[in-house]
C-alpha positions in Angstrom: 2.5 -4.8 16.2 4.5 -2.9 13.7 5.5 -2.5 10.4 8.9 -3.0 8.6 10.4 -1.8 5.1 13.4 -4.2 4.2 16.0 -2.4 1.9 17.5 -5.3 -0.6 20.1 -5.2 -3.2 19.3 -7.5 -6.6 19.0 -7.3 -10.0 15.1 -6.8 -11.3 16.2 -8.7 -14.8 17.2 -11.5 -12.3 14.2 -10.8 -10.0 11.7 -10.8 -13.1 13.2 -13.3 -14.6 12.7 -15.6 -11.5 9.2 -15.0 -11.4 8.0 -15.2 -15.1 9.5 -19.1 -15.0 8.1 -19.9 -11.6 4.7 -22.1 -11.7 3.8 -20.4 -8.6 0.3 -17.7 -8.0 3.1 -14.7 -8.4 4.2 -16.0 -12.3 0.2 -17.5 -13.0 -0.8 -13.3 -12.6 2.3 -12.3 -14.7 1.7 -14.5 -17.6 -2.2 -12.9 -17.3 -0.6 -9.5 -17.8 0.0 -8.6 -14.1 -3.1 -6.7 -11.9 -3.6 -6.4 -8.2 -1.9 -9.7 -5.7 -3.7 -12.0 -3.8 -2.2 -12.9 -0.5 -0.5 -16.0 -1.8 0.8 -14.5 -4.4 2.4 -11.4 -2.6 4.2 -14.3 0.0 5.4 -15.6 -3.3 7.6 -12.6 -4.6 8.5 -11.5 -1.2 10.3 -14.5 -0.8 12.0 -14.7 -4.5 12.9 -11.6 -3.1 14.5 -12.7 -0.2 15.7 -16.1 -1.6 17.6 -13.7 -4.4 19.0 -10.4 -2.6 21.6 -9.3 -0.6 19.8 -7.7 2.0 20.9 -3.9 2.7 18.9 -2.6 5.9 15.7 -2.0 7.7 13.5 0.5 9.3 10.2 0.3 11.8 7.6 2.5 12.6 4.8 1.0 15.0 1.5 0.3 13.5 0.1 3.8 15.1 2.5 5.4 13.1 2.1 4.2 9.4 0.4 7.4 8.3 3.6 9.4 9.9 6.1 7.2 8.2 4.3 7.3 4.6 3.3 11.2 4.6 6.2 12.6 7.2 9.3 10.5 6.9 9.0 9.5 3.1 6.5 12.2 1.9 8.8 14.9 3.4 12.3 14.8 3.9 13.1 11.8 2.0 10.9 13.1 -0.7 12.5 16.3 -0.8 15.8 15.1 -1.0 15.9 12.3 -3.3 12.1 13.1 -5.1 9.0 12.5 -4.3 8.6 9.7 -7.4 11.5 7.9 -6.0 10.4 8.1 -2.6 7.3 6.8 -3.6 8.5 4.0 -5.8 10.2 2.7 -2.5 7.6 2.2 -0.5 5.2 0.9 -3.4 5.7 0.1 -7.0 4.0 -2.3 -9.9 6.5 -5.1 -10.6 6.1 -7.3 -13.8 2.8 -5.6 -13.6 1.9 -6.7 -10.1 0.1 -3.9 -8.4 0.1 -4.0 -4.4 -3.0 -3.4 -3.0 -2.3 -5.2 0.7 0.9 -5.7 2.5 3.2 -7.0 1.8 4.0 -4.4 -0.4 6.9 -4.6 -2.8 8.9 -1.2 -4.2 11.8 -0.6 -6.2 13.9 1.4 -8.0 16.8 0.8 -10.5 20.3 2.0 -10.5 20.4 4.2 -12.9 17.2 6.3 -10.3 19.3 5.3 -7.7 22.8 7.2 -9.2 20.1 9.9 -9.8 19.0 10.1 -6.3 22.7 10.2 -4.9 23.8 12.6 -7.1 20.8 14.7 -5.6 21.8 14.0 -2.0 25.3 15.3 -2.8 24.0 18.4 -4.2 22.4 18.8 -0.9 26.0 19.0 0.8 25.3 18.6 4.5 23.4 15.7 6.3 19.4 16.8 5.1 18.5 14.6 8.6 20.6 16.3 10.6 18.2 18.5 12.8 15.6 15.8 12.6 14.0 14.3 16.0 16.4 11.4 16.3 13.8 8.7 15.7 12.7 10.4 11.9 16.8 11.6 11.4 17.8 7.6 11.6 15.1 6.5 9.4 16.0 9.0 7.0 19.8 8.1 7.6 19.0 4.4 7.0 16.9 5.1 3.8 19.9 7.4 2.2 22.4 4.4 3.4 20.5 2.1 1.5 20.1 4.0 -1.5 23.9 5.1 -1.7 25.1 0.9 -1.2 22.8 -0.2 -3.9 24.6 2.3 -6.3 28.1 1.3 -4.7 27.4 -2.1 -5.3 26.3 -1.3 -9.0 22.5 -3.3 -7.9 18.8 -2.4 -8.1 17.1 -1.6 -5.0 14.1 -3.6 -4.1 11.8 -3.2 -1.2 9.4 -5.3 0.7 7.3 -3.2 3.3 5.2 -5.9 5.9 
């Protein structure tokens, strides 16, 4: 089994908008001022999420390597070059004051971070991945791809990691 984190282009006023009027688990925990998901509730904004996005991209990592991919991949080079908050926020992030405590997890980041995180990227001036195993360099490729079509679309980025 492994894991996946879906890269998906929306708006998070149309996102949060979505799930404040819903009469589903997801709005019921919103309107109670937010606090950790249950199960149903996480299924719930993943696929408002998916109902509502363009979807961008996706990376793997097997289920052996989840501690790799959260400390290695994102907690180091993808960290470093675009911040370690940002990086962060990706992977996992409170949403209309959801918290994820389980998987799915939902991150995200808006487009004004996101300019901020290209503008970073192009102060790097050559490809940060490019001496990178080639399994970590196309993650890391992917991630920056993602990041710089959300900002050339003008659209939030949100995550769902499963």
């Amino acid at each position: 089994m492994g894991y996946g984190l879906e890269f998906h282009g929306l708006s998070l006023n149309v996102l949060g908008e979505r799930l404040r009027a819903s009469t589903d688990a997801a709005a019921r925990l919103i309107i109670a001022g937010g606090g950790a998901v249950d199960e149903e509730a996480a299924v719930e904004v993943v696929q408002a999420i998916r109902e509502l996005a363009e979807p961008i991209d996706m990376v793997e990592h097997s289920s052996s390597g989840g501690d790799w991919f959260r400390e290695e991949v994102f907690g180091g080079l993808v960290a470093e070059a675009i911040g370690a908050d940002l990086a962060e926020h990706l992977l996992d992030r409170p949403l209309e004051g959801i918290v994820w405590d389980e998987y799915p997890s939902v991150g995200w980041a808006d487009n004004a971070e996101l300019r901020d995180a290209v503008a970073r990227l192009d102060a790097l001036g050559e490809d940060p991945a490019g001496e990178l195993p080639l399994e970590e360099a196309m993650i890391v490729g992917t991630v920056f791809a993602a990041v710089r079509k959300a900002v050339a679309d003008g659209v939030d980025l949100v995550t769902v990691y499963s």
